[in-house]
C-alpha positions as CSV (number, residue, x, y, z in Angstrom):
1,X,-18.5,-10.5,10.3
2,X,-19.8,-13.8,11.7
3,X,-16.5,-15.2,12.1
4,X,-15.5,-12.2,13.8
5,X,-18.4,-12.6,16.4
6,X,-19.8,-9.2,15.7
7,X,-23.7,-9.4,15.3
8,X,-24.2,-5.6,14.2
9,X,-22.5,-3.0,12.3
10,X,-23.3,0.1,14.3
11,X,-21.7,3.5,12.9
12,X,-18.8,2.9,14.6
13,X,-17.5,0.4,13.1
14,X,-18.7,1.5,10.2
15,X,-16.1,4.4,10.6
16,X,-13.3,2.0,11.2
17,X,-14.0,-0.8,8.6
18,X,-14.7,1.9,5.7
19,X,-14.6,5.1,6.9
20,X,-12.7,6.4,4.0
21,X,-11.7,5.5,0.3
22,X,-8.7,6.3,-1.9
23,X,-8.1,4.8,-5.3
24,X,-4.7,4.6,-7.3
25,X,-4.1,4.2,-11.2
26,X,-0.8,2.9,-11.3
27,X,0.8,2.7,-14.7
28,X,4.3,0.2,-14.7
29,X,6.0,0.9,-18.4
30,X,7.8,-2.0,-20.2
31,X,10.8,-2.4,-18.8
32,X,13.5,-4.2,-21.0
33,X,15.6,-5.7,-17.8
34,X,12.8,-6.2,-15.3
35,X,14.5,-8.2,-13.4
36,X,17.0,-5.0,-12.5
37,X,13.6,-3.0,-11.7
38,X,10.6,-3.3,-9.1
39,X,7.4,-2.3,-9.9
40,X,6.7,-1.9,-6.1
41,X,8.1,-3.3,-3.4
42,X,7.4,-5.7,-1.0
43,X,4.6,-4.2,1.3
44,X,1.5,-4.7,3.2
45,X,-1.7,-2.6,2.4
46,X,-2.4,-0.3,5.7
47,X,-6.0,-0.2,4.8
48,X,-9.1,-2.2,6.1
49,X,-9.7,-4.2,3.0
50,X,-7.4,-3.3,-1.0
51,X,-9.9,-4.1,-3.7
52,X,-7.3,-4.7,-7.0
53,X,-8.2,-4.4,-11.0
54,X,-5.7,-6.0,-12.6
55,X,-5.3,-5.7,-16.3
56,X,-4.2,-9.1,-18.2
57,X,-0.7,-8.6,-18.0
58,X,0.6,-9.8,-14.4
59,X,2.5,-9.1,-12.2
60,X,1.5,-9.4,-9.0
61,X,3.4,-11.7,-6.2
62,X,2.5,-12.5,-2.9
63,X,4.5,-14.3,0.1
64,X,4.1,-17.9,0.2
65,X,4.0,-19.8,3.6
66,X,7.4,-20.7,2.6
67,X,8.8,-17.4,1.9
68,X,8.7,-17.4,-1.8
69,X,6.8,-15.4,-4.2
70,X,4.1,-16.5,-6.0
71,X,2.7,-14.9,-9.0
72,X,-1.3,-14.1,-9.1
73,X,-2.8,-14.4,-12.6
74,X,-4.7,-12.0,-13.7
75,X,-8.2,-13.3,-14.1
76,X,-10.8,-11.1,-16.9
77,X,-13.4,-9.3,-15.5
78,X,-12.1,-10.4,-11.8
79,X,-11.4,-8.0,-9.0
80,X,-8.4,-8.9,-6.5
81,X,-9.5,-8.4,-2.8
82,X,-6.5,-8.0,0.3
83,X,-7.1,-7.9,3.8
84,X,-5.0,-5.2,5.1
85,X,-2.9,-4.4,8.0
86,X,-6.0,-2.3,9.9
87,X,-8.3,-5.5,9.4
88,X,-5.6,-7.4,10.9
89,X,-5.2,-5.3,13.7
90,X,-9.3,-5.1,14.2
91,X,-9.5,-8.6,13.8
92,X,-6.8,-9.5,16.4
93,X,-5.3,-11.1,13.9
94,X,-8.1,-13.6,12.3
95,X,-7.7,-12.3,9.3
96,X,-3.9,-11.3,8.1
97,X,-2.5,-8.8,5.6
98,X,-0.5,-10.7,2.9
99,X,2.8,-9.3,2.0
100,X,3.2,-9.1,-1.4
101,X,5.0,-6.9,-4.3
102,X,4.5,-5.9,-7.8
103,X,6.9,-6.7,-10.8
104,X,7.2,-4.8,-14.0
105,X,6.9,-6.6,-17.6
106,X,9.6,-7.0,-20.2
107,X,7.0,-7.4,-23.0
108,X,3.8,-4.7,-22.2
109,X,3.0,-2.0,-20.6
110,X,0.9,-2.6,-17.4
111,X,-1.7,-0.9,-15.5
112,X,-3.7,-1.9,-12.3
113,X,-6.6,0.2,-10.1
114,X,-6.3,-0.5,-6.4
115,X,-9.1,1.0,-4.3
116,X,-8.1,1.3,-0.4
117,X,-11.2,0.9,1.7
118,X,-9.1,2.4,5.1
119,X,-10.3,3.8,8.6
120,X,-11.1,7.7,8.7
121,X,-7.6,9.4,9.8
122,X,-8.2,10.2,13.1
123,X,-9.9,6.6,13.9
124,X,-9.0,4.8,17.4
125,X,-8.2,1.2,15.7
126,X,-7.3,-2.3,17.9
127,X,-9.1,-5.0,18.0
128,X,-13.0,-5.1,18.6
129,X,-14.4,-6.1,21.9
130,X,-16.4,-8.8,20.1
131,X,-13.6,-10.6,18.9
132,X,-11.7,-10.2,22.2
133,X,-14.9,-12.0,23.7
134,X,-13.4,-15.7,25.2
135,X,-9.9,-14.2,23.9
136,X,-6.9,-15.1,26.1
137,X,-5.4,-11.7,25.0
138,X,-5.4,-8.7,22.5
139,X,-2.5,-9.0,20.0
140,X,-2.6,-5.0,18.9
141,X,-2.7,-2.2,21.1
142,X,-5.2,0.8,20.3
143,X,-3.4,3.1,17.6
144,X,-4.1,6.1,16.0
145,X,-4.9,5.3,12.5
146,X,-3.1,7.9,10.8
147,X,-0.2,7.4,13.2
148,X,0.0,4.0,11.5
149,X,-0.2,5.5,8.2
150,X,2.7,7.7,8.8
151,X,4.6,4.3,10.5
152,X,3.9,3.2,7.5
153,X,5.1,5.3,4.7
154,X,8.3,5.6,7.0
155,X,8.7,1.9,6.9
156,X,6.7,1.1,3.6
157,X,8.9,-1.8,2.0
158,X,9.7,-3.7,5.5
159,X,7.7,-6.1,4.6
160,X,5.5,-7.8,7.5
161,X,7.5,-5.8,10.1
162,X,5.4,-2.5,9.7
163,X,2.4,-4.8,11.7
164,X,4.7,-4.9,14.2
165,X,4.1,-0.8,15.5
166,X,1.0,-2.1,16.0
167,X,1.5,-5.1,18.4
168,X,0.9,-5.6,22.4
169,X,4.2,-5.1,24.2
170,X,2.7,-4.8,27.4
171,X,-0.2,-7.1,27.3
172,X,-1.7,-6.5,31.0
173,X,-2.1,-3.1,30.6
174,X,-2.8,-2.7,26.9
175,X,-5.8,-5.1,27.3
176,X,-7.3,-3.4,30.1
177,X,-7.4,0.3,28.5
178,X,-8.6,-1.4,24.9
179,X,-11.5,-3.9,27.0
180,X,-12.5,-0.9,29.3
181,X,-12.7,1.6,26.3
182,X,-15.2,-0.8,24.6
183,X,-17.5,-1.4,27.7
């Protein structure tokens, strides 16, 4: 949290950075065209931090700085970990969600364990005072987080665009309510 500038973890924050946990077993079957087929689309994670066990098979693709897709070998024994769009938002953008998607295999049957370390539902997020310490501005307004859950699963395969519910449209006043609610 050093680069973040915050010094303690108070309950709080503890709340927001991993206030609650949800875990998926996805199972993608062999696909003979996959090509034709998506595994899952291209997304961000909404939660705080995504902590991925892959199997050996592969699959996984994530947005290169020149918009392609590059594929993430699996690694044995290795876990994955994604910074996710509530992270993002916390960390005024320090740290940034990676789009990415998942592919399905022509040749084996592929399973992978994602655990979502998110905010608690009803969570105030934006970014913390600490990082807006010497900050010009706040990037991300305060949000419900389950209102940018539900964004979310209405917008779940835009891509880098859901982030965008999220972002300061009117910095003046969105600064001022998010600094003074910190204080």
């Amino acid at each position: 949290m050093k680069r973040l500038n915050v010094k303690e973890i108070d309950e709080t924050k503890e709340s927001l950075l991993m206030g609650s946990k949800r875990i998926n077993f996805n199972y993608y079957p062999i696909c003979s065209n996959p090509e034709l087929t998506v595994g899952v689309g291209r997304h961000l994670d909404v939660s705080t931090l995504t902590i991925l066990l892959q199997d050996d098979i592969g699959g996984l693709y994530v947005q290169g700085n020149d918009d392609s897709w590059v594929h993430v070998p699996p690694i044995s024994g290795s876990l994955m970990i994604n910074v996710g769009d509530a992270l993002q938002i916390m960390s005024n953008g320090q740290y940034k969600s990676i789009e990415h998607h998942v592919a399905a295999s022509g040749s084996k049957n592929r399973i992978s364990v994602p655990i979502f370390v998110n905010p608690k539902p009803y969570d105030m997020i934006c970014p913390f005072s600490e990082v807006l310490a010497g900050v010009e501005k706040a990037l991300y307004k305060q949000v419900l987080y389950l209102d940018y859950v539900k964004h979310f699963f209405r917008k779940a395969h835009d891509g880098k665009n859901t982030i965008e519910f999220a972002k300061v449209e009117c910095f003046s006043e969105v600064c001022e309510v998010v600094l003074l609610q910190w204080k």
